[in-house]
C-alpha angles and dihedrals in degrees: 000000000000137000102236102223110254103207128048121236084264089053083249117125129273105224106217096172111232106014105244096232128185127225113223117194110021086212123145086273097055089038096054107038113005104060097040090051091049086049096061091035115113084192100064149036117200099227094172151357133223113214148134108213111015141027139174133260127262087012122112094255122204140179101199146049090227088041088060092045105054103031106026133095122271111274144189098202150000137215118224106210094155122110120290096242089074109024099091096072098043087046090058089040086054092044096055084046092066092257132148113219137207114189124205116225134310084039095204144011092250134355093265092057099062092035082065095048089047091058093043086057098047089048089054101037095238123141113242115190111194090204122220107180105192098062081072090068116126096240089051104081093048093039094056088041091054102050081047116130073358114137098233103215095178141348130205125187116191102192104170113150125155108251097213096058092049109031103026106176102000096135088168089076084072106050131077108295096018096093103215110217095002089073093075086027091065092058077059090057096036089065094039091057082043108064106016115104094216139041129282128208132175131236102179150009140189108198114190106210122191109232088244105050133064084224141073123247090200146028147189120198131204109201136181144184147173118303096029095304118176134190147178138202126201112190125173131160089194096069098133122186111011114033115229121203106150141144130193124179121189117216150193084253114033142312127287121191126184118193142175096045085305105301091112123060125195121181111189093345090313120132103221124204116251125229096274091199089058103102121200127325085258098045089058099044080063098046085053084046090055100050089048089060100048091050080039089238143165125222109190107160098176089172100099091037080056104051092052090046086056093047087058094049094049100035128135106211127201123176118245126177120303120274119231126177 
């Protein structure tokens, strides 16, 4: 493998085409979203995979890092879609390499992980892009355009999803830096920090963890904000039957609700269209990629990590029944 070079001698840009881009982790995640979305890209051209035990078809496939490196085609950038526990070390590895590198969410194990990787970046003048995909929602933009120059009076997230339909077999999630519920809860706060036009911070948390896992399977936020803001957060892994990921903010000025992880928008009880020409979540988080690497920027939002990071310091834990898959 090599780094193709970003800037011309002239600090102009070198124009490659399609950027040849590697998929790191061949998860559900990167099944499901990430390599549909790389196939209708014009951006970019999936040119490997990284991956232990699986690989597609027709695409250069490694197990290794050194494996990629020594063997693999010459790339721009690579996707890291493993598990946050080890991702910090392959995305330096990537970024002395001359990669640019795009990081699913939760983009590290802990804050000070992906602090580190933003100033490598920035030493190495790389771009680095901490992915929240459900900003990219279709309900999001005009969401966060709405609440604009808005007084927020009170927000509520809903966030109950059934763990087995959606994770089957991550046991990750339940282990120390897989956040348990709050892997599906920090979509939630992705959005929130999205589209509200102040700060939130939290003041408490109640975090249910089963007696066999290091996670919670459930969560209850206390947030607050300037002006007498006040918020809620309502997080469970158990939600059988209907899904519920849904937000609703109450203003000086009206009600907004987004359901449905942000693809529907109500404003005062109206359905509004969404952009028909908006794609999926995930077309449009490479089409931001994209456009980051053309300006050769970084994009490192560390708000939702944080507040996550908050809930677990000021957590209050009970035990509940052991979780198994």
């Amino acid at each position: 493998m090599r780094a193709l070079p970003q800037d011309g001698a002239d600090g102009g840009k070198v124009d490659h085409g399609t950027t040849p881009i590697a998929l790191a982790g061949l998860g559900k995640i990167a099944l499901d979203q990430h390599v549909p979305s790389l196939e209708r890209s014009g951006a970019f051209t999936l040119a490997a995979t990284l991956s232990l035990n699986a690989r597609l078809a027709d695409v250069p496939a490694f197990t290794s890092w050194d494996a990629l490196q020594a063997e693999g085609p010459a790339l721009a950038a690579i996707a890291l879609c493993t598990p946050p526990q080890v991702r910090m070390d392959l995305a330096r590895q990537a970024l002395v390499a001359g990669l640019d590198v795009l990081l699913e969410k939760p983009p590290a194990a802990t804050v000070n992980e992906i602090l580190a990787l933003k100033a490598e970046a920035a030493r190495r003048g790389r771009v680095l892009f901490a992915s929240w995909h459900s900003r990219f929602a279709a309900g999001v933009p005009a969401a966060r355009a709405w609440l604009a120059g808005r007084a927020v009076r009170n927000v509520a997230v809903t966030w109950r999803e059934d763990v087995r339909q959606w994770h089957p077999g991550q046991t990750w999630l339940w282990q120390p830096g897989g956040l348990g519920v709050f892997d599906p809860g920090i979509n939630a706060l992705s959005i929130l920090t999205e589209i509200l036009p102040c700060p939130l911070h939290l003041t408490a948390a109640e975090l249910e963890v089963p007696e066999n896992c290091a996670t919670p399977i459930a969560a209850r936020l206390s947030l607050a904000g300037p002006g007498g803001l006040e918020g809620s957060a309502d997080f469970d892994f158990r939600q059988t039957g209907p899904q519920t990921w849904s937000i609703t903010v109450e203003t000086d000025a009206g009600h907004l609700a987004l359901h449905e992880g942000g693809a529907r928008l109500l404003l005062d009880e109206q359905e509004q269209a969404p952009d028909p020409d908006a794609g999926s979540e995930y077309d449009a988080l490479y089409r931001h990629f994209a456009a980051r690497l053309q300006r050769r920027q970084s994009d490192v939002d560390i708000r939702p990590l944080t507040l996550v990071a908050d809930a677990f310091l000021l957590g209050r834990q009970t035990r509940t029944d052991a979780f198994h898959d």
